[in-house]
N, C-alpha and C positions, 0 to 999 in steps of 0.2 A: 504494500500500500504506500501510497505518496500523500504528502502533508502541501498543499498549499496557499499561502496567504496574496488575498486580488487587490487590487482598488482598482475601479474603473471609472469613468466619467456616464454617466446616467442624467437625464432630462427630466427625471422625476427631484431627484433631489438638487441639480443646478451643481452639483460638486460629485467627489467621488464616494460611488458605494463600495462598501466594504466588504468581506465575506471569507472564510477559512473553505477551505474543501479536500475533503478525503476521497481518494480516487484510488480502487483497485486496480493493480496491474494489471497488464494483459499477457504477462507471461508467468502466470500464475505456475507451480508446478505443478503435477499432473496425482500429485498423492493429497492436494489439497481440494483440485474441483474435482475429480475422480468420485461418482457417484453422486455430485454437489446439483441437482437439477437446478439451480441457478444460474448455470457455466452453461446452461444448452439455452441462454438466452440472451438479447441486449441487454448491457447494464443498466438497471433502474435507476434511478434519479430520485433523492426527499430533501427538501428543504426544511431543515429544522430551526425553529423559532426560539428564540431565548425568552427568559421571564422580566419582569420589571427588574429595575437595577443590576440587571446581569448584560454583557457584551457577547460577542460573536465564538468567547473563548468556553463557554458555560458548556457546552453540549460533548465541544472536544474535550474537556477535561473532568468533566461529572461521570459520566459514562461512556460502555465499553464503545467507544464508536470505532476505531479501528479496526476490532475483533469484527465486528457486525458489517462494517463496510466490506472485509474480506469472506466472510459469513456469505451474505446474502447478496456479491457480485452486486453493489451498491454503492451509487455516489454519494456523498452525503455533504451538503453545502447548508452553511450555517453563517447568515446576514447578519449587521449588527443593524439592530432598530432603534438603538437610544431609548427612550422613555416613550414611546410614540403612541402603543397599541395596535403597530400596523396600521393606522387609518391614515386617509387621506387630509391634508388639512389646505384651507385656503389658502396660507401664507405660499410665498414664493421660497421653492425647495422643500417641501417639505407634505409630498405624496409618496407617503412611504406603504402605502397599499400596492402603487403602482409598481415601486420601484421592487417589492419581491414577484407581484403577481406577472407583470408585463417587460422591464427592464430585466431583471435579471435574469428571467426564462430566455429571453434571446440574447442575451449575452453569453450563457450558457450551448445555445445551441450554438452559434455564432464562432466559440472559440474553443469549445470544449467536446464537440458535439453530443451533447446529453441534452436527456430533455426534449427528444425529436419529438416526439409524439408522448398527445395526453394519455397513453394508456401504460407510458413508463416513466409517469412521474405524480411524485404526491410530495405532501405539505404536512408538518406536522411542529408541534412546538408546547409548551407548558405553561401552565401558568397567564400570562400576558401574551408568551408565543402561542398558548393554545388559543384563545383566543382569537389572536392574529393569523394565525391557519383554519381556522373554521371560517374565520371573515371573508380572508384572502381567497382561500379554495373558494366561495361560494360567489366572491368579485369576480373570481376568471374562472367559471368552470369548465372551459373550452380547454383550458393549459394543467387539467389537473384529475388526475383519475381516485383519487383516496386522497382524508385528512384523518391525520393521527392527533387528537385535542384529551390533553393530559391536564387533570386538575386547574380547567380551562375560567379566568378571571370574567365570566358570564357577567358583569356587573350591571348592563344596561338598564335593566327595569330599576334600579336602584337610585339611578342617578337623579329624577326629579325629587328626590328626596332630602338630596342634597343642601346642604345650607352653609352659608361660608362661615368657616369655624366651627361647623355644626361635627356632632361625634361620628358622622358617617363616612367622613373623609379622612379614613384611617390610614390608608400610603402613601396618601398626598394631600395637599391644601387643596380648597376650592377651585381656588384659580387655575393649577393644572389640569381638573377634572374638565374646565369649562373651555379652556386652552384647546383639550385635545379632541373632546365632544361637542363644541360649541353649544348649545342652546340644552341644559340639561332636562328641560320641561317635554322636549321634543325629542329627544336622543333618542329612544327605542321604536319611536315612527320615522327613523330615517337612515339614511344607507349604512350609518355606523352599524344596525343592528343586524349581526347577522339572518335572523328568520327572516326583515323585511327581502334580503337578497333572499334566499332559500326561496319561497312565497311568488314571489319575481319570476326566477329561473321557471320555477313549474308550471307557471300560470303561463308563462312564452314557450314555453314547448321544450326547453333545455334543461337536459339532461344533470343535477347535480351532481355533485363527486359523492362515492361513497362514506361513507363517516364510522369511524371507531372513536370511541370517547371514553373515558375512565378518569374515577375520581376515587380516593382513597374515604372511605367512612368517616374519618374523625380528621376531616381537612375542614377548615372553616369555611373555603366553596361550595360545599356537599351542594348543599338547597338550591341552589342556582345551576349544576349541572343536573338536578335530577329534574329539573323545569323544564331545564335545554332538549333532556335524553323525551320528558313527554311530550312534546311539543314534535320532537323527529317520528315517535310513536302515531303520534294522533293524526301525521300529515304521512304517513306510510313511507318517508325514508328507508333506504338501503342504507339502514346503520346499524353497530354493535355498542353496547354500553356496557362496561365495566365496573364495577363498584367491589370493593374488598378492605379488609384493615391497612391503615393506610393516613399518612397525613401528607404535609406539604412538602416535599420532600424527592431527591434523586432515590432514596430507595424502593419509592413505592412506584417514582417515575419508568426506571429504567426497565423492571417487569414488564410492565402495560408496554412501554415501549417495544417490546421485542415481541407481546404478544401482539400488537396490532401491527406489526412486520409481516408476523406470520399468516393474520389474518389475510392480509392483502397479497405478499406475495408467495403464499401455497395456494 
């Protein structure tokens, strides 16, 4: 496996995006893909999304990513998103939906060639990344065939609730929640909220990405991914939902993460 760190110039952010990526050899030895049904196929492609207050290096250094990129004949590219949530924001440089869903998917095919087609590439992330990959996958479903959303920051119904200084703006002040959501009275009727896209896609006749979702029992998310998980239920999603002892946490991440690998590519 190879380790590489990018910056590229991108029109979504006006400066260069960032990004690490693990790439399986292609001269892998023959005692390693030998019997590996992964090796009789192109290499897959996942963008995995970091949490709040974490960088581009969280993913590479949490978990076994290496093992797994050579595992499962797997590219595995990991964006830095700052504080963002992956949303779009009106300011100048700072569509950071665009710049994993649209920008780096063809910068990927572009130079790397990964990522050719939606049916070898998916989106996944924790926390704030998870989040940001249910959003993102469900922004560009044309560019993404599965999202892997780990103890996912669901917070949108929550946000009109919000009050500056008020106790519900526990990771951040007001102002950043308002910053990154704009209008927090309106925030879950509008493209921030993942279901409005989901809702969107189906009623246009396009195809969502599949969804695996998992949330550990005694994570203070629980109640908001288990809203997320009815809500995929009640609208007949091609989704799986996960729940187990478990809090916020790489241990309880890195599981789910490898079972929603397998979900998607066994």
């Amino acid at each position: 496996m190879s380790t590489h760190f990018v910056k590229f110039r991108c029109d979504s952010l006006i400066t260069n995006g960032e990004f690490y990526i693990l790439l399986p050899d292609k001269n892998m030895p023959e005692f390693f893909t030998k019997g590996n049904p992964h090796y009789n196929r192109p290499t897959k492609t996942i963008i995995m999304l970091h949490g709040y207050s974490a960088d581009c290096t969280e993913w590479l250094y949490s978990a076994p990513t290496f093992e797994l990129c050579g595992k499962y004949n797997l590219a595995i590219v990991m964006p830095a998103g700052g504080l963002s949530f992956y949303l779009d924001n009106k300011a100048t440089g700072r569509k950071w939906c665009k710049f994993v869903g649209n920008d780096l998917i063809q910068y990927l095919r572009d130079t790397f060639g990964l990522a050719m087609r939606k049916e070898d590439t998916y989106i996944g992330g924790e926390s704030m990344g998870g989040f940001g990959a249910l959003h993102t996958g469900l922004a560009y479903p044309d560019n993404f065939n599965g999202i892997i959303a780990l103890s996912s920051a669901l917070i949108i119904h929550k946000l009109k609730y919000m009050k500056p200084d008020g106790p519900d703006a526990v990771m951040a002040n007001y102002d950043y929640y308002v910053d990154i959501f704009n209008d927090l009275n309106k925030a879950e009727e509008s493209d921030a909220n993942p279901e409005v896209l989901y809702l969107r896609n189906k009623e246009n006749g396009i195809t969502n990405p599949r969804i695996f979702m998992a949330c550990g029992s005694e994570d203070f998310l629980i109640e908001s991914n288990r809203e997320m998980a009815k809500f995929f239920e009640e609208n007949k999603a091609d989704y799986k939902y996960v729940e187990g002892p478990g809090v916020h946490n790489f241990e309880f991440w890195v599981p789910r993460f490898i079972e929603g690998l397998d979900y998607f590519l066994k």
